[in-house]
C-alpha positions, 0 to 999 in steps of 0.5 A: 365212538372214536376207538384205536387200533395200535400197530408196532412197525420196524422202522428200518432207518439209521437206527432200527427202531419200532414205532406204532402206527395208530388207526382211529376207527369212527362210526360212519352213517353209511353202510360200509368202511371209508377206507379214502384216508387210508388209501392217502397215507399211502396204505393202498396195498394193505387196503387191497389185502384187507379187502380180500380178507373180507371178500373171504370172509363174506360176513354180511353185516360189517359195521359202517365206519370210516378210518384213518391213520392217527399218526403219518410215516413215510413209505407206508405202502412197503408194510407187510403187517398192517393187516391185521391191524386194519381188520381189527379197526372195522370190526372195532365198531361191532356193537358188542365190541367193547373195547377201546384201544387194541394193540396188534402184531401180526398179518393175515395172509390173504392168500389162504382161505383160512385166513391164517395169522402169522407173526414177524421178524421183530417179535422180540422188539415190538413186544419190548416197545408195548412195555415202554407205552407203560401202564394203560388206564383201560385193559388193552388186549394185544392180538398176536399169532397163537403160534408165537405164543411159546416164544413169549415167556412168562415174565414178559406176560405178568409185565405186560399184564402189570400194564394192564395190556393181556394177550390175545393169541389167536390162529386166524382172522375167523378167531380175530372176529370171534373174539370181537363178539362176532357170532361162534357160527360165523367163526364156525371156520375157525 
């Protein structure tokens, strides 16, 4: 089944703005990710983050699907933040997952065995640009770092809440994957 991982990007042009970045994650019937279409919309260095995630990650039972970018940018390969989002559209596939769109703010830093998550810049914008996608027919969670948590109040919560999008607050991918219905002794690390 077709599913979809949003990613809200700062486009720093004439005028800042933020825009979401839409990958389409698709079961595939090979083991394994196809990350071929990624790495030609010009993704390459999240990619090779993403793969080093889960090198660290070394969970054995990733399920096959093949991704691709829904909507195409230019200058893709100077994000930073797509991470988290590619993680999430692997592992979308989990037979227990059953969710069919996600909404994520933040990256992983692959650089630390556990795999912490961290937030950006532009908090405030993204989260004001998820209100303007209005009220979703499914729920819709919204991945973001938990130590950012304070910086959203409760209004912005209930409003995002109203439109049927609830927060996911999590500290690490290890958390990412659990609250995927990954299993609690993989994510014992979290």
């Amino acid at each position: 089944m077709r599913k979809r991982v949003l990613i809200p990007i700062m486009s720093l042009g004439r005028e800042s703005e933020v825009v979401f970045l839409e990958i389409i994650s698709e079961p595939a019937y090979f083991y394994g990710v196809n990350f071929q279409a990624i790495h030609k919309s010009g993704l390459t260095s999240s990619v090779i983050e993403t793969k080093k995630i889960l090198e660290t990650l070394a969970y054995s039972d990733i399920p096959a699907s093949h991704l691709q970018i829904g909507n195409h940018f230019l200058n893709l390969d100077s994000l930073n933040s797509v991470n988290l989002g590619l993680i999430l559209s692997i592992f979308i596939q989990q037979k227990l997952c059953n969710y069919q769109k996600i909404i994520a703010i933040g990256t992983i830093q692959h650089d630390c065995l556990q795999l912490p998550l961290v937030g950006g810049d532009y908090l405030e914008a993204q989260l004001t640009s998820i209100l303007k996608l209005g009220v979703q027919p499914e729920k819709v969670p919204l991945f973001f770092p938990s130590a950012a948590l304070n910086d959203i109040d409760a209004a912005l919560m209930a409003h995002l809440a109203k439109l049927n999008i609830f927060l996911k607050p999590v500290a690490n991918a290890y958390q990412v994957l659990d609250c995927l219905g990954i299993s609690a002794d993989f994510c014992a690390m979290s």
